[in-house]
N, CA and C atoms as a LAMMPS dump frame, in Angstrom:
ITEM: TIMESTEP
0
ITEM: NUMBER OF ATOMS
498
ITEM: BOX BOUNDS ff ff ff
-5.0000000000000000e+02 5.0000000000000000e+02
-5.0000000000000000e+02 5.0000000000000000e+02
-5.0000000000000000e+02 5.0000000000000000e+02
ITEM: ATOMS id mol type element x y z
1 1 1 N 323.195 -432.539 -413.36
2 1 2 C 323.582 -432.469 -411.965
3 1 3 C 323.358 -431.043 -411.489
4 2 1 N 322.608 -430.853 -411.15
5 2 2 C 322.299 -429.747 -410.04
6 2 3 C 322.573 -429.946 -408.417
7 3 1 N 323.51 -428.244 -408.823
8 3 2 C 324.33 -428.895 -406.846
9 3 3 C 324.596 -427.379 -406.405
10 4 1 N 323.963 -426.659 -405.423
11 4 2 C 323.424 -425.588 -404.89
12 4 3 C 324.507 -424.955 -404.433
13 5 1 N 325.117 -424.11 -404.796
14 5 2 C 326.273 -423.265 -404.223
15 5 3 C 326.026 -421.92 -403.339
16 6 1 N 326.788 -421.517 -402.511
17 6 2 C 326.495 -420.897 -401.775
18 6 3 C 326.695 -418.889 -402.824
19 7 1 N 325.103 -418.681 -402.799
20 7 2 C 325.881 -417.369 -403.539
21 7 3 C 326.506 -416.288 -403.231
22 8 1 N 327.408 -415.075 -404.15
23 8 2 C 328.243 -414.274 -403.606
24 8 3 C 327.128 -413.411 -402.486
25 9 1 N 327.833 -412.856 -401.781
26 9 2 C 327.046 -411.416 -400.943
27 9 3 C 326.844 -410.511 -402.256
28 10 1 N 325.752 -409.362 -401.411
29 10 2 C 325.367 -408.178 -402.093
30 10 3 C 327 -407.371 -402.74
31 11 1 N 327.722 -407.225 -401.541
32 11 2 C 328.744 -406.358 -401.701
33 11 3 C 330.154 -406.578 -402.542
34 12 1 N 329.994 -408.211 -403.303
35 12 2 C 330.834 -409.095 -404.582
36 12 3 C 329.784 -408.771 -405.741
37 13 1 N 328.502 -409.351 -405.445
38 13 2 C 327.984 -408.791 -406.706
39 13 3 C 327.945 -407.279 -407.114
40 14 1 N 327.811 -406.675 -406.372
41 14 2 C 328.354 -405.161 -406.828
42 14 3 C 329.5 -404.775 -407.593
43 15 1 N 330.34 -405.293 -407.096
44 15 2 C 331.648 -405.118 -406.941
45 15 3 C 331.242 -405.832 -408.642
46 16 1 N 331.271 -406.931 -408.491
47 16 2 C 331.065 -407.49 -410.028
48 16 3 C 330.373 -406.725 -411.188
49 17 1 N 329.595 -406.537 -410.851
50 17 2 C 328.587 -405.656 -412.009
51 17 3 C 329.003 -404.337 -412.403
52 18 1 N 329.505 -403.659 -411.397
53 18 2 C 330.234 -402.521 -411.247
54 18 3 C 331.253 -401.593 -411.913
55 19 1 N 332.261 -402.668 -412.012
56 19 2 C 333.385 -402.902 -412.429
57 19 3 C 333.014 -403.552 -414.018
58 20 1 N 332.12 -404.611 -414.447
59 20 2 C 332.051 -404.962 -415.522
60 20 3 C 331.281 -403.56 -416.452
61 21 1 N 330.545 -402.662 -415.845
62 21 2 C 329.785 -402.269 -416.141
63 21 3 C 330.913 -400.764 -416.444
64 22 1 N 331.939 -400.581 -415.417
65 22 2 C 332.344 -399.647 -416.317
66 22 3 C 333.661 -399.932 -416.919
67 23 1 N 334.411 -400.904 -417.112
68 23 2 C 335.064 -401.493 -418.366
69 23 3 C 334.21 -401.634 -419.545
70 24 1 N 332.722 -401.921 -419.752
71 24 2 C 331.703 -402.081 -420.536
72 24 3 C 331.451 -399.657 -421.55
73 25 1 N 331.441 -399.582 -420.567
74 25 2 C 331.634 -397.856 -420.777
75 25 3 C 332.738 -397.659 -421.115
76 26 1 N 334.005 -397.782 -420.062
77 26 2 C 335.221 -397.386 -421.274
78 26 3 C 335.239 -397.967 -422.595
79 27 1 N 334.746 -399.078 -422.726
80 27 2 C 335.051 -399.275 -424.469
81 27 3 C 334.213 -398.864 -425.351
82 28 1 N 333.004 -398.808 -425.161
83 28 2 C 331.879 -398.564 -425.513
84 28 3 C 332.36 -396.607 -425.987
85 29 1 N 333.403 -395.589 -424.946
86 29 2 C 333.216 -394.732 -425.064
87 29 3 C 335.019 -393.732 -425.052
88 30 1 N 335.547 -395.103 -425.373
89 30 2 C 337.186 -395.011 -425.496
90 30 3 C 337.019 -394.407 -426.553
91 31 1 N 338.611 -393.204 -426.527
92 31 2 C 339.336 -392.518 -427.8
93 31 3 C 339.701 -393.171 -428.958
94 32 1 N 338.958 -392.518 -430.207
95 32 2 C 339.472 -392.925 -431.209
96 32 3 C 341.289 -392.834 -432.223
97 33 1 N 341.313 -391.82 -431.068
98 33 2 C 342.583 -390.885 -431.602
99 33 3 C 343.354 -390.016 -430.074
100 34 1 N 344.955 -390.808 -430.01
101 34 2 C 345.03 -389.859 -429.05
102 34 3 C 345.496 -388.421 -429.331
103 35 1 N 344.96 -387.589 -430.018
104 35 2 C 344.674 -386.501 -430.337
105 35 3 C 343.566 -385.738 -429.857
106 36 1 N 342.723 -386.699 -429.294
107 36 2 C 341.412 -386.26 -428.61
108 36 3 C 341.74 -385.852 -427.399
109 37 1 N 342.997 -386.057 -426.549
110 37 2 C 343.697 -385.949 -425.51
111 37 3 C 344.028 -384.106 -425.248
112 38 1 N 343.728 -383.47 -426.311
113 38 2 C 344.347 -382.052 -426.61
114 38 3 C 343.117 -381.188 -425.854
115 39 1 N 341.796 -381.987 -426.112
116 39 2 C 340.695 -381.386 -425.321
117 39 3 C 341.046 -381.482 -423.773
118 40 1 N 341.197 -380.349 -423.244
119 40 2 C 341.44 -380.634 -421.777
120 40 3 C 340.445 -381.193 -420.985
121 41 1 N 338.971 -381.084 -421.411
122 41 2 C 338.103 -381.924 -420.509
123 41 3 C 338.49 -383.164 -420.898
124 42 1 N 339.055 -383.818 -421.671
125 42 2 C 338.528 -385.08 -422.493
126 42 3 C 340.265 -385.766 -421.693
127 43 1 N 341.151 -384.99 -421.493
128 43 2 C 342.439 -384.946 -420.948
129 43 3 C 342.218 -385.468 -419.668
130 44 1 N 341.35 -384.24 -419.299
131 44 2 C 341.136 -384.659 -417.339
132 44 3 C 339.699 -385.968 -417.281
133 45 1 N 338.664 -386.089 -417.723
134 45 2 C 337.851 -386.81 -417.944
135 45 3 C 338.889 -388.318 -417.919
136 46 1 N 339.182 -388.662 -418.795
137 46 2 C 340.329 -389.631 -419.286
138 46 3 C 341.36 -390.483 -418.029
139 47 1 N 341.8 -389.263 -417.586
140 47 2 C 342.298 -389.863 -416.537
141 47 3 C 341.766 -389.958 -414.82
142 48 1 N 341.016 -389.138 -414.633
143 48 2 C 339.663 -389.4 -413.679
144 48 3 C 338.999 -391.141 -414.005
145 49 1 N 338.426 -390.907 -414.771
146 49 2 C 337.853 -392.505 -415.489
147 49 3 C 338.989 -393.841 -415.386
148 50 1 N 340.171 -393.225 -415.696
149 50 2 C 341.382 -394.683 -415.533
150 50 3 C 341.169 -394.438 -414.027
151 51 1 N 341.48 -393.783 -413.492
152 51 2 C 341.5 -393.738 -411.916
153 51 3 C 340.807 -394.645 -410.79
154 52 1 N 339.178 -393.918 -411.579
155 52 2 C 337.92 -394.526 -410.998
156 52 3 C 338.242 -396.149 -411.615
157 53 1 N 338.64 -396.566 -412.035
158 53 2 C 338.412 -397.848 -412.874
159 53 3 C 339.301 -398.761 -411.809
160 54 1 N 340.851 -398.247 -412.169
161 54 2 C 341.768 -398.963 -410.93
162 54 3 C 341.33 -398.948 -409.707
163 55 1 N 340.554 -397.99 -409.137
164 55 2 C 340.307 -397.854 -407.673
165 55 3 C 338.972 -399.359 -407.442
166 56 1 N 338.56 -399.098 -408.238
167 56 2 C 337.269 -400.222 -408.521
168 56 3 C 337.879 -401.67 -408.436
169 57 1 N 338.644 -401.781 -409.158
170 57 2 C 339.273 -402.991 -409.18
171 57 3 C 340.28 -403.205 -408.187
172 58 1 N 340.419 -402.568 -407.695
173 58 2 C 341.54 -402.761 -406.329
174 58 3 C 340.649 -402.725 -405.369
175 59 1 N 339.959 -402.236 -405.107
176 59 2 C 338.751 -402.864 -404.303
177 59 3 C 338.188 -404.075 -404.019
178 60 1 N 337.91 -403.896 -405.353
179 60 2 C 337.177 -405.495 -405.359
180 60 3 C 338.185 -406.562 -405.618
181 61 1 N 339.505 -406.498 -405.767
182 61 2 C 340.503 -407.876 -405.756
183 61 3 C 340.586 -407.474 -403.814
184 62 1 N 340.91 -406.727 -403.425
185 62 2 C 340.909 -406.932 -402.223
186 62 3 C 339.563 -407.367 -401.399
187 63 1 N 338.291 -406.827 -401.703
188 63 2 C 337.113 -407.617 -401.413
189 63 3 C 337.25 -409.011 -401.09
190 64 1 N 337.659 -409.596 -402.75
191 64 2 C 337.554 -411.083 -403.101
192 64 3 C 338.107 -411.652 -402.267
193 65 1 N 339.614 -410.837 -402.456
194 65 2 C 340.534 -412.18 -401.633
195 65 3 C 340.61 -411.892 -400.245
196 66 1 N 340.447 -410.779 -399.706
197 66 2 C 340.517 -410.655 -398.411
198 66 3 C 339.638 -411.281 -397.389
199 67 1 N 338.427 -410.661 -397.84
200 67 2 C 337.24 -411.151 -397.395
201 67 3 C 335.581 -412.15 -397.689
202 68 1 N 335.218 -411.893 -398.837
203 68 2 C 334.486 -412.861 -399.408
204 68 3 C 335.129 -413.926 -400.153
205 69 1 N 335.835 -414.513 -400.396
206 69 2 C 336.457 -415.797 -401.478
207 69 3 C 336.162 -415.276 -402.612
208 70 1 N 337.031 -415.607 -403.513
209 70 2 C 336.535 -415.479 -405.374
210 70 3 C 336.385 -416.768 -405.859
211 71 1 N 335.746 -417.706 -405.166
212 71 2 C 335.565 -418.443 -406.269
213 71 3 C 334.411 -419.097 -405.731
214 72 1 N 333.204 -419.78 -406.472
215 72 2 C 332.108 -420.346 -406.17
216 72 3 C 331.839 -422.262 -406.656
217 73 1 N 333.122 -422.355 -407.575
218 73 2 C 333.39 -423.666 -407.9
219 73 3 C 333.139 -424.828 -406.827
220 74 1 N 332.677 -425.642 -407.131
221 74 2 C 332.592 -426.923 -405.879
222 74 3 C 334.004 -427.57 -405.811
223 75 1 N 334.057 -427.804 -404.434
224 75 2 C 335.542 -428.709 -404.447
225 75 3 C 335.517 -429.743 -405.534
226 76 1 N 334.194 -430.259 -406.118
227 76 2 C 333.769 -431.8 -406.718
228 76 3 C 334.59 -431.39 -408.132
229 77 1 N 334.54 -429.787 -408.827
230 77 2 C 335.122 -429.535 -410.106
231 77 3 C 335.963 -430.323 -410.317
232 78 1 N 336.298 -430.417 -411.666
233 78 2 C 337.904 -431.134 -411.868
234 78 3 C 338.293 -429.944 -411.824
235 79 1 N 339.643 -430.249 -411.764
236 79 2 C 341.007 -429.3 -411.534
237 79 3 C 341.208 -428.498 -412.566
238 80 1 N 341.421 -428.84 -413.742
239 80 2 C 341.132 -427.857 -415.081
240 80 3 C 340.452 -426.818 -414.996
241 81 1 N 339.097 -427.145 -414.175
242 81 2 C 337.843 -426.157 -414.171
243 81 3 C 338.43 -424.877 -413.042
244 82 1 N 339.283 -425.411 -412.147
245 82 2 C 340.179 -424.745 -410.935
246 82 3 C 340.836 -423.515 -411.384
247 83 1 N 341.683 -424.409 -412.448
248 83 2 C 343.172 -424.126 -413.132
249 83 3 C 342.624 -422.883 -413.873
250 84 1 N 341.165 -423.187 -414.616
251 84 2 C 341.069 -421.649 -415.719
252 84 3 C 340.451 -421.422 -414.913
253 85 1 N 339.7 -421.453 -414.337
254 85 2 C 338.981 -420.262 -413.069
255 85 3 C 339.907 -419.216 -412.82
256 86 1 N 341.26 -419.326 -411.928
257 86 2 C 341.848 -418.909 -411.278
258 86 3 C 342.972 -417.876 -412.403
259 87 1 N 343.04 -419.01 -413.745
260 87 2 C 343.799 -418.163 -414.417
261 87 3 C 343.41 -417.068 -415.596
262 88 1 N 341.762 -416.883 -415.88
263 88 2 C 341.093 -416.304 -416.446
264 88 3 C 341.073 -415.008 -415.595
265 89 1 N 340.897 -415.428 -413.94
266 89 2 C 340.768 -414.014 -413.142
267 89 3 C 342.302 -412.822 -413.169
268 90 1 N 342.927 -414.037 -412.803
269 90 2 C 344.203 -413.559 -412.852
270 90 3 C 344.465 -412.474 -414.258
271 91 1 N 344.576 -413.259 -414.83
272 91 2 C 344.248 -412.473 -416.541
273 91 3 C 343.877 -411.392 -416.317
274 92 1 N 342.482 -411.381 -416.504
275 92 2 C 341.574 -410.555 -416.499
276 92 3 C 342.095 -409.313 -415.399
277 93 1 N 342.277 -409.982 -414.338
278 93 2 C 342.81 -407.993 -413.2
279 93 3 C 344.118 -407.372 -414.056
280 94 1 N 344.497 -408.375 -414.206
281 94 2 C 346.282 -408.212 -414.746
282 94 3 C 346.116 -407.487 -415.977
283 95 1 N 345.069 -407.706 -416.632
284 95 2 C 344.689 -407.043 -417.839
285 95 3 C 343.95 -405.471 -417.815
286 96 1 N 343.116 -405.332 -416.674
287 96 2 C 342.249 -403.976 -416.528
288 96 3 C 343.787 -403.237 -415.664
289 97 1 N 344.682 -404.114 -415.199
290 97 2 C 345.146 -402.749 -414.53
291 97 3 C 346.515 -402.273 -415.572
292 98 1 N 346.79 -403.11 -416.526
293 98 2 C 347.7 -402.743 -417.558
294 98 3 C 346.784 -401.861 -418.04
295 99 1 N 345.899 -402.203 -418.716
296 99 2 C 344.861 -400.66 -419.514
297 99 3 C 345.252 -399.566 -417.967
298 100 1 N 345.215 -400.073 -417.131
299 100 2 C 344.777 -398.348 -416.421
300 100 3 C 346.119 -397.709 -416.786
301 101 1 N 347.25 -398.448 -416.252
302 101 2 C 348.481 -398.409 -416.447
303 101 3 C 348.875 -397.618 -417.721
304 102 1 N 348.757 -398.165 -418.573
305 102 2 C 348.697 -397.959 -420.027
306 102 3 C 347.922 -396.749 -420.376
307 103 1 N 347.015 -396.385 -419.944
308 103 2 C 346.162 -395.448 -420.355
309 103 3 C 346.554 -393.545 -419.581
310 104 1 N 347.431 -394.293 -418.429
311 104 2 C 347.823 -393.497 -417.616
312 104 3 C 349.338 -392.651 -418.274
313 105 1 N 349.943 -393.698 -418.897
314 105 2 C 351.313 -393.747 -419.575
315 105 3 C 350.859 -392.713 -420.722
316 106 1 N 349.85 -393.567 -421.346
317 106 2 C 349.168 -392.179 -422.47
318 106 3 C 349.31 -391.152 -422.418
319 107 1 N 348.285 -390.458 -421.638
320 107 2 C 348.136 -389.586 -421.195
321 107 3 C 349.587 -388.378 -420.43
322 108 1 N 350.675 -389.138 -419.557
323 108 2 C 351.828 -388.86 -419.557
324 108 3 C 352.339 -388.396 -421.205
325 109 1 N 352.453 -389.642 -421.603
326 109 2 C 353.5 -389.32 -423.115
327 109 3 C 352.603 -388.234 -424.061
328 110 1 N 351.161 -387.81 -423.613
329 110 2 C 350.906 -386.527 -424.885
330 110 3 C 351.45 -385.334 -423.676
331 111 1 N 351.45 -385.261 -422.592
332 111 2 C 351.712 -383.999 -421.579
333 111 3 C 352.545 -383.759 -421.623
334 112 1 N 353.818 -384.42 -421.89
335 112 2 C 355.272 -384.28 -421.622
336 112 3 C 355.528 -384.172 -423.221
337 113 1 N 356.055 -383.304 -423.565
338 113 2 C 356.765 -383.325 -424.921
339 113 3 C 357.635 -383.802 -424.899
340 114 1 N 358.859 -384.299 -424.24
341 114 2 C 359.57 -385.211 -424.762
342 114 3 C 359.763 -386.706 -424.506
343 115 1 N 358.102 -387.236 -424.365
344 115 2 C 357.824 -388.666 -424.193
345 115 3 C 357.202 -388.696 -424.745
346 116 1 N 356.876 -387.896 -426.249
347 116 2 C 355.672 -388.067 -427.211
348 116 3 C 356.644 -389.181 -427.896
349 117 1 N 357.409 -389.55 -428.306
350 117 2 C 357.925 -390.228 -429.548
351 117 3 C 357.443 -391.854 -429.019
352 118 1 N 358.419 -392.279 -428.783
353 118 2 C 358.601 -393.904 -428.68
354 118 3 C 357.984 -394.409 -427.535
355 119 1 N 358.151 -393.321 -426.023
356 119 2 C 357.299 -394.065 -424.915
357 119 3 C 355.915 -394.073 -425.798
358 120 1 N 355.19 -392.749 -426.352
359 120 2 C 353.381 -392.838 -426.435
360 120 3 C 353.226 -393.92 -427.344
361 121 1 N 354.33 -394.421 -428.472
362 121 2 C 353.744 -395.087 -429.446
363 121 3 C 354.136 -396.474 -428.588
364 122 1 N 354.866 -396.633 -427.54
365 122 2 C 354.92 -397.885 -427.193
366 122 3 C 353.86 -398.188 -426.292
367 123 1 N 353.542 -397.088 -425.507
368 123 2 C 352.016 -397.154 -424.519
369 123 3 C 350.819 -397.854 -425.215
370 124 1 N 350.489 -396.683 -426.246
371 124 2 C 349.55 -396.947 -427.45
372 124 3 C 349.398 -398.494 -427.811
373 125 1 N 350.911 -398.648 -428.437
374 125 2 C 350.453 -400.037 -428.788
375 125 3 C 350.026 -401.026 -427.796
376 126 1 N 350.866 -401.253 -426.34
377 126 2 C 350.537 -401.727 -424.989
378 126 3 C 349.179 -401.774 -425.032
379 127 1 N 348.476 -400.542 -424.826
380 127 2 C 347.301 -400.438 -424.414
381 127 3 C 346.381 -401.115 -425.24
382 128 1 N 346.546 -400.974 -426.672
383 128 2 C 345.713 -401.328 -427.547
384 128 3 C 345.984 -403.35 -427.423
385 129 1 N 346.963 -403.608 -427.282
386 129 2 C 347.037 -405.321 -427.079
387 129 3 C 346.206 -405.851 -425.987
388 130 1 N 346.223 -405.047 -425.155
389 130 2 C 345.787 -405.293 -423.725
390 130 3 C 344.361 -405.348 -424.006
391 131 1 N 343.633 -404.284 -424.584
392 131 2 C 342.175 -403.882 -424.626
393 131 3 C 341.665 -405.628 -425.119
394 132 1 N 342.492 -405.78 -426.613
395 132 2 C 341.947 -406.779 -426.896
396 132 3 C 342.547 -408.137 -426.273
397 133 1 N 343.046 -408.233 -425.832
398 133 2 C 343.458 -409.534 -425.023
399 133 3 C 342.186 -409.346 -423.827
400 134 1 N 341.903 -408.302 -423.041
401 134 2 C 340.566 -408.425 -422.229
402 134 3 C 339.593 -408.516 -422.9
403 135 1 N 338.998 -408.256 -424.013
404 135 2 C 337.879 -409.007 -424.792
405 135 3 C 337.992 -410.426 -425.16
406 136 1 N 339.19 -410.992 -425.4
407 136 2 C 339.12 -412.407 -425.472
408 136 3 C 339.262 -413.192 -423.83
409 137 1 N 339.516 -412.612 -423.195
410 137 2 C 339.599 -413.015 -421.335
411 137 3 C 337.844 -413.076 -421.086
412 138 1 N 337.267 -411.821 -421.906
413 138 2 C 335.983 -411.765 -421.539
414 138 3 C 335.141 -412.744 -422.014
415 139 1 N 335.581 -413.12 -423.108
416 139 2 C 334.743 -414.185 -424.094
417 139 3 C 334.652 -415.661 -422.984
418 140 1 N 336.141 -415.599 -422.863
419 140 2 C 336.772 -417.095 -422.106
420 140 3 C 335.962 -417.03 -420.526
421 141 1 N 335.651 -415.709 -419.84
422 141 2 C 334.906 -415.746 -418.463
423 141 3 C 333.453 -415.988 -419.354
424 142 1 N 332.879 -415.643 -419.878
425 142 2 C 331.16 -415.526 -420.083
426 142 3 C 331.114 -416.835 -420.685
427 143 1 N 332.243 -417.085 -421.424
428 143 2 C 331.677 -418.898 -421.698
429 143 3 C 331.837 -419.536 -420.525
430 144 1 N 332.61 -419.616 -419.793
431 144 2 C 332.831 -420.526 -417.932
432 144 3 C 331.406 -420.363 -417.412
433 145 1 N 331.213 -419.052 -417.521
434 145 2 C 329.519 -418.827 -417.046
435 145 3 C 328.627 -420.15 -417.529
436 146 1 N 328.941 -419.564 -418.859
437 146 2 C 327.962 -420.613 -419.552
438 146 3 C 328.234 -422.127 -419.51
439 147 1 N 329.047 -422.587 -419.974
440 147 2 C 329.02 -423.919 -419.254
441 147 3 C 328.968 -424.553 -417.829
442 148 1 N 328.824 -423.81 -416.857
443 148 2 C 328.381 -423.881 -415.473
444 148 3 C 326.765 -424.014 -416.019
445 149 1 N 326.41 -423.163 -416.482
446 149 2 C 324.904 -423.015 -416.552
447 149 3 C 324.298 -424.224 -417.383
448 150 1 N 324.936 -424.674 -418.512
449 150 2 C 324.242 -425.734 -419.356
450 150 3 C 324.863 -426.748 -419.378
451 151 1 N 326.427 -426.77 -419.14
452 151 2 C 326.998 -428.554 -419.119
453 151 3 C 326.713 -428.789 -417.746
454 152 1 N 327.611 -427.954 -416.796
455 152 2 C 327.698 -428.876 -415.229
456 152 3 C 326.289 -428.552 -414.398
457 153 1 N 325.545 -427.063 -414.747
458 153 2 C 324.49 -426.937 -414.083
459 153 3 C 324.475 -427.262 -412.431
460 154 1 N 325.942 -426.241 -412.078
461 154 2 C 326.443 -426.443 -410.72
462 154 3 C 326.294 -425.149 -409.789
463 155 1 N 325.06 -424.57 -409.993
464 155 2 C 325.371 -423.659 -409.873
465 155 3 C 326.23 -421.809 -409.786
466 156 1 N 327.483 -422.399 -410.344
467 156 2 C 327.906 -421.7 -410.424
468 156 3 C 327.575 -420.164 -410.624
469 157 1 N 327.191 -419.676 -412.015
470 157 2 C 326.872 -418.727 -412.521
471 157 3 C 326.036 -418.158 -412.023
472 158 1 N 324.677 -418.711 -411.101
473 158 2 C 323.091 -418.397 -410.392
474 158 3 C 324.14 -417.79 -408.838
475 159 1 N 325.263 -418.125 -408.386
476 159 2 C 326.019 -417.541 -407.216
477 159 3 C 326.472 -416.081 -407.361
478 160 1 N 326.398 -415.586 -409.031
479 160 2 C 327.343 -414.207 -409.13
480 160 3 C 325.249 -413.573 -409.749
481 161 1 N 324.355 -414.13 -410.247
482 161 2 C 323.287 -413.058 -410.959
483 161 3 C 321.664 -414.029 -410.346
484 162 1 N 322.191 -415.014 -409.144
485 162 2 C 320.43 -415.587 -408.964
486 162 3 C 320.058 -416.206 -409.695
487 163 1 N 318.693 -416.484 -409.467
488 163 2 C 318.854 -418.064 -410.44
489 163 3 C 317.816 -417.835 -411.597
490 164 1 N 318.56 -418.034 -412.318
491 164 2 C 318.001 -418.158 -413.968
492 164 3 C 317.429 -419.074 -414.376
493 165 1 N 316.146 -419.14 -415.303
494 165 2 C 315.597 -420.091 -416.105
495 165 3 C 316.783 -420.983 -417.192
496 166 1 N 316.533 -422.203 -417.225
497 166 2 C 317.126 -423.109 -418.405
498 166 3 C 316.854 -422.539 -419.544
């Protein structure tokens, strides 16, 4: 079943690629140690980058919902297909802005000496659950992709990147 959806604007796909592209960089170029935090570029870098990241994503949830729609699903979906649509996204913001959150808290608990103890190791751990709970959010969005593309072949996925070969 092929059934032609209307695709996002220029200014969602941006917003999309954008944003994936630098969550794709923070991990790709995240601290191994928050001890690396002692470098003051790597200090101010760090939290510039959480900054830029939240600002990105608050953007573009306000984009979505304000003005372009977030979702490209056909009314025809079943409801399931609705249900994780809506709750994968949800996830997923809820998840990049705990990392910013979290990363922000970091950064607090090495500056402040007396929020190094239990807040940083509770941030730390926060942050670190979060990171990987958005890699499995990510797995769960790029497969939705994909079964748009090879079970329902509803366009979906060709609405957020144009239309792709089978």
């Amino acid at each position: 079943m092929e059934i032609n959806v209307k695709p996002h604007g220029f200014v969602t796909k941006s917003f999309h690629w954008l944003t994936a592209g630098l969550l794709a960089y923070g991990y790709a170029t995240g601290l191994e140690d928050v001890s690396e935090l002692a470098d003051p570029a790597m200090f101010q870098f760090e939290i510039t980058f959480a900054l830029i990241l939240g600002a990105a994503f608050s953007a573009r949830l306000a984009w979505t919902k304000g003005i372009a729609g977030s979702t490209r699903l056909p009314q025809s979906a079943p409801g399931w297909e609705h249900w994780a649509s809506r709750s994968v996204h949800l996830a997923l913001y809820s998840c990049v802005f705990a990392i910013v959150l979290s990363g922000l808290a970091i950064a607090l608990g090495y500056a402040v000496p007396i929020l190094s103890g239990l807040f940083l190791t509770a941030m730390i751990g926060l942050h670190e659950v979060v990171l990987s709970l958005t890699l499995i959010l990510f797995a769960a969005h790029i497969g939705g992709a994909l079964w748009h593309k090879f079970i329902r072949r509803d366009g979906v996925l060709e609405s957020m990147t144009g239309r792709l070969p089978v």
